[in-house]
C-alpha positions as CSV (number, residue, x, y, z in Angstrom):
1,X,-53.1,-48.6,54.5
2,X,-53.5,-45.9,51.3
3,X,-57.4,-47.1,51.7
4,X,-57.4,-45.7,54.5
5,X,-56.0,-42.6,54.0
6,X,-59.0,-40.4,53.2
7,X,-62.2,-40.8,50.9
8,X,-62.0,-41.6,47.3
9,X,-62.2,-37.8,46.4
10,X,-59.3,-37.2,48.0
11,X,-57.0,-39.9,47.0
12,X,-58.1,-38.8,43.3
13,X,-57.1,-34.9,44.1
14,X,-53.6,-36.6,45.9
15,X,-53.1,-38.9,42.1
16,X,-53.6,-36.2,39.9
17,X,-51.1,-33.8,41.7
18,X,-48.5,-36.7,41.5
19,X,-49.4,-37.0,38.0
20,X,-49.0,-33.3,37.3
21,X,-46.0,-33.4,39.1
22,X,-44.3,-36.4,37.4
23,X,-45.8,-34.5,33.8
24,X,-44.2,-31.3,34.6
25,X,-40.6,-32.8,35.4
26,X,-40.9,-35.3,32.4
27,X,-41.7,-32.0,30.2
28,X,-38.9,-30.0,31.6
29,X,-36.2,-33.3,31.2
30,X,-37.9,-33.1,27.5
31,X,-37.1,-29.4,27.3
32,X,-33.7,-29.6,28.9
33,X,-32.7,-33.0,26.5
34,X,-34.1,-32.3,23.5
35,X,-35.6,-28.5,22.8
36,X,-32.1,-26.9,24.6
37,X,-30.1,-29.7,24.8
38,X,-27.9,-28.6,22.1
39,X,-27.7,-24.9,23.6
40,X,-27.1,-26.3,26.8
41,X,-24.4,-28.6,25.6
42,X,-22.6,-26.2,24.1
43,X,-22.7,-24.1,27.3
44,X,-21.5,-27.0,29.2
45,X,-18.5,-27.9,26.6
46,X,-17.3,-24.2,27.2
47,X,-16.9,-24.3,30.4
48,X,-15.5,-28.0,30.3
49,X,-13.0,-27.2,27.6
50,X,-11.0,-23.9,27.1
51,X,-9.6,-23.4,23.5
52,X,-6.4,-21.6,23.0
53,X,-5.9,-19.9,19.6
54,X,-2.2,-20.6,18.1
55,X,-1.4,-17.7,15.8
56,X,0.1,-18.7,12.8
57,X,3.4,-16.3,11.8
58,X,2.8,-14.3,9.1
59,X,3.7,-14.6,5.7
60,X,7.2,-13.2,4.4
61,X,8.1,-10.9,1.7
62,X,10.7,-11.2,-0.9
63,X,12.0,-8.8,-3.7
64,X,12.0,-10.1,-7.7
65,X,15.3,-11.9,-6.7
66,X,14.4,-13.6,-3.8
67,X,15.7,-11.5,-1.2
68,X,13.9,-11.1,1.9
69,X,12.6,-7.5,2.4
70,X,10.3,-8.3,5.7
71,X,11.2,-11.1,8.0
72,X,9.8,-12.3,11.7
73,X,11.5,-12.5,14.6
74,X,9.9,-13.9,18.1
75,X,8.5,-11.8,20.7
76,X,6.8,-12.3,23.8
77,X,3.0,-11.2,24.8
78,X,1.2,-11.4,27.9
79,X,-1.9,-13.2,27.7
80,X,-4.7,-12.5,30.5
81,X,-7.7,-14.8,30.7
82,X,-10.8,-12.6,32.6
83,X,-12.1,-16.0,34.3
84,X,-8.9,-16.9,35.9
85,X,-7.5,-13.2,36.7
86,X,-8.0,-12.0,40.5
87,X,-8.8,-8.5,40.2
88,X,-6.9,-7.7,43.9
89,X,-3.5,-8.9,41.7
90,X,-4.2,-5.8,39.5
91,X,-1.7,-2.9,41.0
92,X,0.9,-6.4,40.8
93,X,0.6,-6.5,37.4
94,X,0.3,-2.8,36.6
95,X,3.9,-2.4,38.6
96,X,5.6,-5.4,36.2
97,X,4.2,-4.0,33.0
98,X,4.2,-0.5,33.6
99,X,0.9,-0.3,32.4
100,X,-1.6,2.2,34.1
101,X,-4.6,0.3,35.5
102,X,-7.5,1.4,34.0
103,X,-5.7,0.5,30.8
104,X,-5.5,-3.3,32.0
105,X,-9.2,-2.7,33.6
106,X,-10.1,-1.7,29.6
107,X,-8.6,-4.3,27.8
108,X,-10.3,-6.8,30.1
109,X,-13.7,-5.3,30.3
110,X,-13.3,-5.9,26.0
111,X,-12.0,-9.1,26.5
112,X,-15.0,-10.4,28.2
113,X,-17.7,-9.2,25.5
114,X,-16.1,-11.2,23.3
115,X,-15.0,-14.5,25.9
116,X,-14.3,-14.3,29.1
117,X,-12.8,-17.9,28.6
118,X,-10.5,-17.3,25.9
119,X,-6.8,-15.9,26.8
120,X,-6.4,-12.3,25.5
121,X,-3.2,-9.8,24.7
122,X,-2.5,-7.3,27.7
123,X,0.6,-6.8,26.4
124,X,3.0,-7.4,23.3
125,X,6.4,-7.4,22.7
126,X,7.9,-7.4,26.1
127,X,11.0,-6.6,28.0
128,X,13.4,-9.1,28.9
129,X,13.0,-7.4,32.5
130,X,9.1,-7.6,32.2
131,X,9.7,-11.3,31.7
132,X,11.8,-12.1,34.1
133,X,9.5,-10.6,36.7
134,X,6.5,-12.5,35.1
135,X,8.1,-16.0,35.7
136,X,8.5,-14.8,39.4
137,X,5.7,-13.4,40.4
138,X,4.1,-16.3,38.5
139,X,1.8,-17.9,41.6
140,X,0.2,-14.1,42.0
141,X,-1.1,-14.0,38.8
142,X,-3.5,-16.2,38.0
143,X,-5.0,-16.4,34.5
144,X,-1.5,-14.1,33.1
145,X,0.6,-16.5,31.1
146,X,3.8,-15.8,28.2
147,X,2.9,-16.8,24.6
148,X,5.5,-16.4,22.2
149,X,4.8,-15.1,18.9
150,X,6.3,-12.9,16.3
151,X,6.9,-8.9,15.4
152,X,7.6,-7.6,11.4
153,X,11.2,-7.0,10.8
154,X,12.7,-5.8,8.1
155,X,15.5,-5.6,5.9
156,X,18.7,-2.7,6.4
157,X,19.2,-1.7,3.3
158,X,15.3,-1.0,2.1
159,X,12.7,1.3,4.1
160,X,9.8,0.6,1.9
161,X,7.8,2.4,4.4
162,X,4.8,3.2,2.0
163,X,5.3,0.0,-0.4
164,X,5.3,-2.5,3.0
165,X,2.7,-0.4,5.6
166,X,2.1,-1.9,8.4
167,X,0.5,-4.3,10.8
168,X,-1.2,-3.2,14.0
169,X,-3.4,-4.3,17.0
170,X,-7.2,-4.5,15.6
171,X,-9.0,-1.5,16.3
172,X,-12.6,-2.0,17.8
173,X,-14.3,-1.0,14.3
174,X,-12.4,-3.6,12.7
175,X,-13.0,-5.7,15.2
176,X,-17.0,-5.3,14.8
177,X,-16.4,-6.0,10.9
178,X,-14.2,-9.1,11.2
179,X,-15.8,-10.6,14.1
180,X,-15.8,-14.3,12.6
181,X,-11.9,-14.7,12.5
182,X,-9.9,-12.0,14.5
183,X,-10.5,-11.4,18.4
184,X,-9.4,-8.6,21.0
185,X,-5.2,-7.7,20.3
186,X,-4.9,-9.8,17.5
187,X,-2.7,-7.8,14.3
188,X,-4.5,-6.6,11.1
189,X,-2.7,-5.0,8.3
190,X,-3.2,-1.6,8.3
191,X,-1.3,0.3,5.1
192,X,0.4,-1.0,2.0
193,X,0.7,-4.5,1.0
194,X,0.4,-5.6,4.7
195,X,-3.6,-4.5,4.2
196,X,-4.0,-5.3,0.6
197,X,-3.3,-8.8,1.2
198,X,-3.9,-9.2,4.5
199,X,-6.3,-12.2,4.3
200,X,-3.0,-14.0,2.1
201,X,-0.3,-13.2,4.6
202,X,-2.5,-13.6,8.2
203,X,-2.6,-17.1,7.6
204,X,-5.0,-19.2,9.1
205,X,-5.2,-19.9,13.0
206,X,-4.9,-22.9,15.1
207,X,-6.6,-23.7,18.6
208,X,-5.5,-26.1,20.8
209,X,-8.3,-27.4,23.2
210,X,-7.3,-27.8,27.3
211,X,-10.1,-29.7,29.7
212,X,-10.9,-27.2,32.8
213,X,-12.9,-27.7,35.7
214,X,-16.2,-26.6,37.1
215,X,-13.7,-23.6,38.8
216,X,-11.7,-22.9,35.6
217,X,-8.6,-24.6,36.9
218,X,-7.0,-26.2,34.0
219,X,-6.8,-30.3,34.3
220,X,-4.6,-30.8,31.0
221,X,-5.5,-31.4,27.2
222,X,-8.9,-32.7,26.1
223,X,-8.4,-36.1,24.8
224,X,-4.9,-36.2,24.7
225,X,-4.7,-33.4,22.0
226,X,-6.6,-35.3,19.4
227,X,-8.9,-32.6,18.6
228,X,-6.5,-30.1,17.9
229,X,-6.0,-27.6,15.0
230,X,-2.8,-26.9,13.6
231,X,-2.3,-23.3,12.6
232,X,-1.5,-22.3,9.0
233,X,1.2,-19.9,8.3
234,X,0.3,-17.3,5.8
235,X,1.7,-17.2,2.3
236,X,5.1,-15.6,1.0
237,X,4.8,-12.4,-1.5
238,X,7.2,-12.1,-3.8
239,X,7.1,-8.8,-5.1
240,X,8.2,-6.8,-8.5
241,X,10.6,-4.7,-6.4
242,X,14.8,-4.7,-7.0
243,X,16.0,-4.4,-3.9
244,X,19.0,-2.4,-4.7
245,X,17.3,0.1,-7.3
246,X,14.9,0.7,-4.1
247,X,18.0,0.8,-2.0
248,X,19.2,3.5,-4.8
249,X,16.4,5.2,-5.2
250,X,15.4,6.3,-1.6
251,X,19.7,7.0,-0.8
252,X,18.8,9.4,-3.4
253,X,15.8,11.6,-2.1
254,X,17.3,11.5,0.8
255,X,16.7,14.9,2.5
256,X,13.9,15.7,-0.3
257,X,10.4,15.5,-0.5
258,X,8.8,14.0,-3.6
259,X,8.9,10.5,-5.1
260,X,10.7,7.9,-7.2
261,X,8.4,5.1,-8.9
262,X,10.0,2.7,-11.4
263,X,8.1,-0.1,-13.9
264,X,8.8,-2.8,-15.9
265,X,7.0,-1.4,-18.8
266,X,6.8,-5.0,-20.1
267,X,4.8,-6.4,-17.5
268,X,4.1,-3.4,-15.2
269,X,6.0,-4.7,-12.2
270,X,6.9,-1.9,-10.0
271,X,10.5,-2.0,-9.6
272,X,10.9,0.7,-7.2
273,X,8.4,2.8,-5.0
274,X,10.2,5.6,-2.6
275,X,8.0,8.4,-0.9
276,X,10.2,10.6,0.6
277,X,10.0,11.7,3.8
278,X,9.3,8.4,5.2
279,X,9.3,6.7,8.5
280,X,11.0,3.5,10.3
281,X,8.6,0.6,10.2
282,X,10.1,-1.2,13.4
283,X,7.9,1.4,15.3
284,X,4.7,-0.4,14.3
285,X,6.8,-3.9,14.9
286,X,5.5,-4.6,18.4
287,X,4.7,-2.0,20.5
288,X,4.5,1.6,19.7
289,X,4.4,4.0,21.8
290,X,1.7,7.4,22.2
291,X,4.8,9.4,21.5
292,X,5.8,7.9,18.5
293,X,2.5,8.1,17.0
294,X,2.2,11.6,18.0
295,X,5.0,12.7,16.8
296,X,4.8,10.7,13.5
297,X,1.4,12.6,13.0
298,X,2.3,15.6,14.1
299,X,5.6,15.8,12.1
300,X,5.4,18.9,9.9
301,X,7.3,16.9,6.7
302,X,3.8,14.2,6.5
303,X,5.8,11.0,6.8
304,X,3.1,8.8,7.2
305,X,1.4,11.0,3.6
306,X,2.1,8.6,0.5
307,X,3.5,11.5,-2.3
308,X,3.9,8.2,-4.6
309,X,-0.1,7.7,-5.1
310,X,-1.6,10.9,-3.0
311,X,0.1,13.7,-4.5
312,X,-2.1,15.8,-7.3
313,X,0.3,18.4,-8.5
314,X,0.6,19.8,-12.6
315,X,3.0,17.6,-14.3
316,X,4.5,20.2,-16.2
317,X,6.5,19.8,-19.8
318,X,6.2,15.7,-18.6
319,X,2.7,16.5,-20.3
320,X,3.7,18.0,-23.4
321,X,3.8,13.8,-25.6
322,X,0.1,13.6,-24.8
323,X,-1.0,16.8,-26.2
324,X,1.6,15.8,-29.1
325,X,-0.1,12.9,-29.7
326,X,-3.6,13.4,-30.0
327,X,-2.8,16.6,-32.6
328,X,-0.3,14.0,-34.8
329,X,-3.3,11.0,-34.2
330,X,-6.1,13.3,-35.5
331,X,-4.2,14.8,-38.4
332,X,-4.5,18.1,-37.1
333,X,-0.6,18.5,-37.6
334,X,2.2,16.4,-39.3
335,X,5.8,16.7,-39.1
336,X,6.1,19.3,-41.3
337,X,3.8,22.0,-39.3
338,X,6.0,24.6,-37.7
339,X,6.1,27.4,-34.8
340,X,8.3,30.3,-34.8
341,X,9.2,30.8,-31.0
342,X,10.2,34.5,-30.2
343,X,10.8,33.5,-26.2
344,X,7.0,34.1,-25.6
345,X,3.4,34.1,-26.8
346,X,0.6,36.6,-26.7
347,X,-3.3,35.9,-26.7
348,X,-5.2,38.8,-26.0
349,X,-3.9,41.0,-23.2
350,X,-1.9,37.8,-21.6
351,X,1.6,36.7,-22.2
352,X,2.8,33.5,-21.8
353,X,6.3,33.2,-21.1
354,X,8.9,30.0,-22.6
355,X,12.4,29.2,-21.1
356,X,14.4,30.2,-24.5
357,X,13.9,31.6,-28.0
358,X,13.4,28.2,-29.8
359,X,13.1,29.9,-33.7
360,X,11.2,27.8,-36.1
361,X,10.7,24.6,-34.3
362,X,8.6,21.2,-35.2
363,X,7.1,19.0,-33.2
364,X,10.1,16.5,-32.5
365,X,12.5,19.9,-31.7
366,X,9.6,20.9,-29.6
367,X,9.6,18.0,-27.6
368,X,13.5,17.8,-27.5
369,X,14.0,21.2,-26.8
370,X,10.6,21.9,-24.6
371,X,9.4,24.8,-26.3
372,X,6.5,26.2,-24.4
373,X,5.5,28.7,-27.5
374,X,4.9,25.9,-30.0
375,X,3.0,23.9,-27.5
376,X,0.8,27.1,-26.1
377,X,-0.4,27.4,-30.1
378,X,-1.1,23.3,-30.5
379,X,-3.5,23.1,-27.7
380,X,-5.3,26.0,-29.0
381,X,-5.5,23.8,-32.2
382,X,-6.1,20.2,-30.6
383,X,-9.2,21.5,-28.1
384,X,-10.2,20.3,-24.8
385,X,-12.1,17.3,-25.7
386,X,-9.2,15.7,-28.2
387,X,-6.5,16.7,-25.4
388,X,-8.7,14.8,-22.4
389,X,-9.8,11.9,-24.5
390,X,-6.2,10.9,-25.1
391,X,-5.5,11.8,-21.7
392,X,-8.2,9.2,-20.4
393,X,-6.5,6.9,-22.5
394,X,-3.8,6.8,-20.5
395,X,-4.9,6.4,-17.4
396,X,-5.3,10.3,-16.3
397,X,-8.2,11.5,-14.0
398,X,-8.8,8.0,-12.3
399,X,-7.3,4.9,-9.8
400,X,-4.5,2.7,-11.2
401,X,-6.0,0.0,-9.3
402,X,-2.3,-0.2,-8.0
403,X,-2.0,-2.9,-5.3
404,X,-2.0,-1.0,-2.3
405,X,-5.4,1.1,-0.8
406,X,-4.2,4.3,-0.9
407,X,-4.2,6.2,-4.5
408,X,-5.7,9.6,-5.5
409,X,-7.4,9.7,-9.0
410,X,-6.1,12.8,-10.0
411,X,-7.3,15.4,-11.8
412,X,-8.3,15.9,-16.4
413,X,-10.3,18.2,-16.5
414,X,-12.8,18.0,-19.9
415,X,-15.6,19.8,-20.8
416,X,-18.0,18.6,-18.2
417,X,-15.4,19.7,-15.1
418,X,-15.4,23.4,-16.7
419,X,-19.1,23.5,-17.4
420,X,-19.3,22.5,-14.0
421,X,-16.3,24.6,-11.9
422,X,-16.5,28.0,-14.5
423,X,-20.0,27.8,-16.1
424,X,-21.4,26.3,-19.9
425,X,-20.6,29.1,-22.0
426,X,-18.4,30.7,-19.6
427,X,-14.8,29.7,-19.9
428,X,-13.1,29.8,-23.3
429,X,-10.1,28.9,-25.1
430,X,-8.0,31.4,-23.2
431,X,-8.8,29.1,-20.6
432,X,-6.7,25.5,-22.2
433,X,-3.2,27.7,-22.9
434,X,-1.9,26.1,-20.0
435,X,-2.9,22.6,-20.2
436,X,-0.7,22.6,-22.8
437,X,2.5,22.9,-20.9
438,X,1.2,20.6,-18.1
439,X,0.1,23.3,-16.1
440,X,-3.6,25.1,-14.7
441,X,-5.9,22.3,-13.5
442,X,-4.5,19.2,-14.6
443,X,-3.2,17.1,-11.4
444,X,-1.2,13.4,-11.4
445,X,0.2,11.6,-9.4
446,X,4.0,10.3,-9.8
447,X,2.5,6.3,-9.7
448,X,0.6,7.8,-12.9
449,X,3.5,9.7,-15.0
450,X,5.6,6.1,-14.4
451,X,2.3,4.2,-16.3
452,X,2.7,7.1,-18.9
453,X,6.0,6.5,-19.1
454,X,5.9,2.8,-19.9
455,X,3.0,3.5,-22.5
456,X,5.3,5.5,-24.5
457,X,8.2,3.1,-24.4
458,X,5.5,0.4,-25.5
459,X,3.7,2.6,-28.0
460,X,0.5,2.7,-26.4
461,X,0.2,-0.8,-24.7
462,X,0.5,-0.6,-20.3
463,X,-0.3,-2.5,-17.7
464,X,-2.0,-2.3,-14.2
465,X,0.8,-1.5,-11.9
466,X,1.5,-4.1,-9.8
467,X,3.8,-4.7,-6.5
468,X,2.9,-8.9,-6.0
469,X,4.4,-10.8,-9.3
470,X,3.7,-14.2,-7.8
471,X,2.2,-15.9,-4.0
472,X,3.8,-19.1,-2.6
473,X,2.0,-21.3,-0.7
474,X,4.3,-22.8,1.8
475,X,1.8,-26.2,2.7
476,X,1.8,-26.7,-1.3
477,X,4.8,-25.5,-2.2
478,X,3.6,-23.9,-5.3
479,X,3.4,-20.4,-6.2
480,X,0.2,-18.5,-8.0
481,X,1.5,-15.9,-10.5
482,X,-0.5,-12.4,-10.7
483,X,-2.8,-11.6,-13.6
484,X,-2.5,-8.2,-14.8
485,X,-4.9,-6.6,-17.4
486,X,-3.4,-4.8,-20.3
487,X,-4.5,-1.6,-21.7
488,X,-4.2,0.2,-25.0
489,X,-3.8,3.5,-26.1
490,X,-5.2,3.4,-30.2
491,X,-2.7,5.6,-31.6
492,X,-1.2,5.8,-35.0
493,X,2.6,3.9,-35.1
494,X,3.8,7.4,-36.8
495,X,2.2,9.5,-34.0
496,X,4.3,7.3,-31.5
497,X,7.5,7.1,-33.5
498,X,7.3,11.1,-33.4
499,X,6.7,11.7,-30.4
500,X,9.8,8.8,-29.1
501,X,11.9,10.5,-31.1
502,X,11.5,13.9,-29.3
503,X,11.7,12.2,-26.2
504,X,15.1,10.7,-27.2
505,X,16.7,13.7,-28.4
506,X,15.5,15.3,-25.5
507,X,18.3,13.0,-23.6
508,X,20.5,11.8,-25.8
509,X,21.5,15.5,-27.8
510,X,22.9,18.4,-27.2
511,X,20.4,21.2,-25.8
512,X,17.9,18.3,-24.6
513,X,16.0,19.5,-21.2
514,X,16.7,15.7,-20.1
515,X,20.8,15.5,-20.5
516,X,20.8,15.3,-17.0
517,X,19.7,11.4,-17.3
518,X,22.1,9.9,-20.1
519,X,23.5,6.3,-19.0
520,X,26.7,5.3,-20.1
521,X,26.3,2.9,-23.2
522,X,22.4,3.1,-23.1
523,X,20.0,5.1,-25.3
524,X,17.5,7.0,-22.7
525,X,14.3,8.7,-23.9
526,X,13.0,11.1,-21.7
527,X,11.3,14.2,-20.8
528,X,11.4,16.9,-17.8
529,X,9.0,19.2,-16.0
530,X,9.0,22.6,-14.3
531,X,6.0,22.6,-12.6
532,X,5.2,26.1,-11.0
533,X,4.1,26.3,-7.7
534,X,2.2,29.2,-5.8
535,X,3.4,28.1,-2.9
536,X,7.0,28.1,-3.3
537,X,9.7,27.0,-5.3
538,X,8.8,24.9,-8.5
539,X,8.6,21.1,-8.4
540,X,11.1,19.0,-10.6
541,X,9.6,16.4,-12.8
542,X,11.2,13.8,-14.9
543,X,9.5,10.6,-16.4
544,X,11.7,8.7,-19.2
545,X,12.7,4.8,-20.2
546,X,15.4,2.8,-21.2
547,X,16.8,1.0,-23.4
548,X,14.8,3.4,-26.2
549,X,14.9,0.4,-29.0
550,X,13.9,-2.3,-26.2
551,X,12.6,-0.4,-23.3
552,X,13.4,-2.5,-19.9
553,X,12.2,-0.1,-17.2
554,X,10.1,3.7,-17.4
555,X,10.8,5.9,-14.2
556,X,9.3,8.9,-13.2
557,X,10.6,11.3,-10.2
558,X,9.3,14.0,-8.4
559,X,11.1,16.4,-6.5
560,X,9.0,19.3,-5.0
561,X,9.5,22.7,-4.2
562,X,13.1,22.3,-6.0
563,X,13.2,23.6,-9.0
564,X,14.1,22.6,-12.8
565,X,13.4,19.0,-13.6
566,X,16.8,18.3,-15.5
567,X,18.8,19.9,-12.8
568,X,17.0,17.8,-9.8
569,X,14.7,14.9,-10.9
570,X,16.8,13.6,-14.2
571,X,20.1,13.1,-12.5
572,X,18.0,10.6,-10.2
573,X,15.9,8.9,-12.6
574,X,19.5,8.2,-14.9
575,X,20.9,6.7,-11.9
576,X,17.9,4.4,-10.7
577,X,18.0,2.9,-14.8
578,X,21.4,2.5,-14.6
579,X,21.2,0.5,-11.4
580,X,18.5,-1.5,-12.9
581,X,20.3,-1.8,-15.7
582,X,23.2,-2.5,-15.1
583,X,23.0,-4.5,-12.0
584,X,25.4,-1.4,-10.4
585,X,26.4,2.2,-11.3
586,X,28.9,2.2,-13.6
587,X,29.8,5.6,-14.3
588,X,32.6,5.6,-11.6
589,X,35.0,3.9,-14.3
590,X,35.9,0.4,-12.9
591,X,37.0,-2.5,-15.1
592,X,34.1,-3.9,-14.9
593,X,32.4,-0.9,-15.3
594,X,33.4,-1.0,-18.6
595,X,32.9,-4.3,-19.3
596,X,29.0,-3.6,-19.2
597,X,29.2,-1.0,-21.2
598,X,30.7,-2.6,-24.0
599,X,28.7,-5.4,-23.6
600,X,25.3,-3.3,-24.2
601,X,26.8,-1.0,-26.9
């Protein structure tokens, strides 16, 4: 029969085209099985199997004692898959939620890009009422499920706004940067130790994997579950902080504006970290509003503005040690050099003012009785480049490094900063008079006065402020303790012993600036400031430590636009020590009250 089907030519022309054919499909099942096939396959398995992420709940936070500070309770968030959600349910699901339409239209136009397979948050932290109409309307909304996960709470008796920060729905820039582990309405930590350590508390997610078919109706689990990933729950901090000196500390700037920070000048644990005004973190646990933002933002006192690490003002007399110290270091004075204080001190057509007439004063009566004159007359003898070496020394003019992202360096100004600002060989010594008393255009920040602080109570040694002391890992039940790295200030043991001394009298005696912050039973060295301010009132320094023979904790407190240090900041930063201390504040004349002091007399 095929012999008969044409001439030879044209059985050849009919064989070749069969062969071409049956070449061209063998090349493209070669292409499909072995050049794509793993492409392919992969394309096949995703719309086969749907994986769910589980989010893990995030890590909890504990005080030195082991007292929660920020817990987790459940919440509940709506989840929308794109591939499943009927677009004609829309104005349904806009009426349950409240939620305008082109907002829901938004979030799952992103949730596409990223997968369209994947269920993504619409909505967090809902109302019972939301809920409850969910469940019932349930058969209407296709691809809109519950998931229950967990919101930030935190503890009554500690704000911690700026120490804590907080957690928040990814933004789509940090979305672009983190691509490989968050997705569309997951949390990120945003401020404080929430963003410092966010890869530590976050945890690490689960997915559970569900079979589908070729519709995207969900058959059950793939392979009975077998695949699946159990989530990891991030790791607990325990922190530096003592609960009730924090608890102390912000009851008392309550109504100010400044800041309280607190070290262990042993270790350089922060003990207590209050930023006053502050905010309620509960409005960034779960959903917060545009109004709330606004009006945090908009809120003439800065809230949200961290006075502890961001502030640059002139520390005042606080200042006066450092310039003591580099003049008794170098030898350029001893304890025997003297100043006659008349109330005030001339250089050229310019007075400079002092609080009192001091008389003949040395260094140690100048510290303890804050005379401005004698200290006017030392700069003028130390010079700028002795004055800012020391200064570097102790951390002035740069970061911390401080365990939270948001710290100002500050302000030394040296030689370079006034060749730069005034012009080389255009600024003189008339220019330095008022570095001496802490004043011109020096800037700190209260986070660095409190390191200053605990280098004077350790004669030059300090440590990296810290919140975290330790990290326990829940799976492991161990904990990771913190390194910390030590610094040094080189000074002479005499230049130190000076220079305490001042500082204790300045407490401890009659006519010292720093009365204000005696504890009962307790030797406290200290020192205020008076730091003028053109735009108002002064701003009330005090940085100290206690016990002076075995220093336990160095405080500093700010107070702006409120006048004399001992008046405003001292009483505060006697109290906080006290509290640490103590373990209460005594003062009030208990029993046991009494009982404490004896025991540390």
């Amino acid at each position: 029969m095929f012999e008969e089907f044409g001439s030879s030519q044209r059985r050849m022309i009919f064989k070749g085209i069969l062969a071409f054919l049956f070449l061209l499909l063998f090349g493209r099942l070669y292409q499909l099985q072995y050049v794509y096939g793993e492409q392919y396959g992969k394309e096949a398995e995703e719309n086969s199997i749907r994986n769910i992420p589980k989010v893990p709940i995030r890590g909890y936070v504990y005080d030195r004692k082991g007292r929660l500070l920020v817990d987790n309770h459940p919440s509940y968030t709506v989840m929308l898959t794109p591939i499943d959600f009927d677009k004609k349910n829309l104005p349904l699901l806009s009426s349950i939620l409240s939620l305008p339409e082109n907002i829901i239209e938004e979030k799952i136009r992103t949730a596409k890009k990223y997968n369209q397979f994947i269920p993504s948050r619409l909505k967090r932290d809902i109302s019972f009422g939301e809920l409850s109409m969910l469940e019932e309307y349930k058969d209407n909304l296709a691809g809109v499920e519950i998931q229950m996960e967990s919101k930030r709470s935190y503890s009554s008796s500690v704000h911690g706004s700026h120490l804590f920060g907080y957690a928040k729905e990814i933004s789509d820039v940090q979305l672009e940067k983190n691509k490989s582990y968050y997705q569309p309405g997951d949390i990120i930590g945003s401020t404080g130790i929430e963003a410092k350590y966010e890869e530590v508390l976050r945890g690490e997610k689960g997915w559970n994997f569900i079979s589908q078919n070729a519709k995207g109706q969900i058959i059950g689990t793939f392979d009975n579950g077998k695949h699946d990933i159990p989530s990891k729950d991030g790791l607990d901090l325990y922190l530096n902080i003592d609960a009730k000196v924090q608890a102390v500390a912000e009851s008392l700037m309550t109504g100010q504006r400044g800041a309280v920070v607190a070290v262990d000048p042993r270790t350089g644990g922060i003990l207590a970290f209050v930023s006053k005004p502050d905010y309620n973190l509960s409005i960034f646990s779960g959903t917060t509003t545009p109004e709330q933002w606004y009006a945090l933002n908009n809120n003439p006192e800065k809230p949200l503005f961290n006075r502890a690490t961001l502030t640059r003002y002139p520390p005042g007399s606080t200042f006066k040690m450092l310039l003591a110290l580099a003049a008794l270091d170098k030898g350029i004075i001893d304890e025997n050099w003297t100043v006659v204080c008349p109330g005030s001190f001339r250089y050229g057509n310019k007075v400079f003012a002092c609080e009192h007439v001091h008389g003949k004063v040395n260094v140690v009566d100048a510290i303890h009785k804050s005379c401005n004159v004698f200290f006017y007359q030392l700069m003028l003898k130390v010079g700028l480049d002795d004055w800012s070496e020391v200064g570097k020394e102790f951390g002035f003019g740069k970061i911390s490094g401080v365990d939270i992202l948001e710290e100002n360096p500050g302000l030394l100004p040296d030689r370079e900063y006034y060749d730069r600002v005034h012009g080389k060989g255009k600024w003189g010594p008339g220019y330095l008079i008022s570095l001496g008393i802490g004043q011109g255009e020096v800037g700190v920040s209260p986070l660095q006065m409190a390191d200053y602080a605990a280098a004077l109570a350790e004669q030059g040694t300090w440590y990296t402020p810290h919140f975290v002391d330790r990290i326990y890992n829940k799976q492991t039940k161990t904990f990771h303790k913190m390194q910390t790295p030590m610094h040094t200030v080189p000074l002479s043991e005499h230049a130190w012993n000076l220079v305490r001394e001042g500082m204790r009298r300045a407490v401890m005696e009659p006519h010292g600036t720093g009365y204000a912050a005696r504890i009962p039973g307790i030797e406290v060295a200290g020192k205020t400031g008076t730091a003028q301010n053109p735009h108002g009132k002064s701003h009330a320094w005090f940085m100290g430590f206690a016990p002076f023979d075995n220093p336990k904790i160095a405080v500093c407190v700010l107070v702006e636009n409120a006048g004399y240090g001992g008046a405003i900041a001292a009483p505060i930063a006697g109290l906080c020590m006290e509290q640490y201390l103590y373990g209460e504040i005594i003062r009030f004349g208990s029993k046991s009250s009494k009982a404490a002091v004896a025991a540390n007399q």
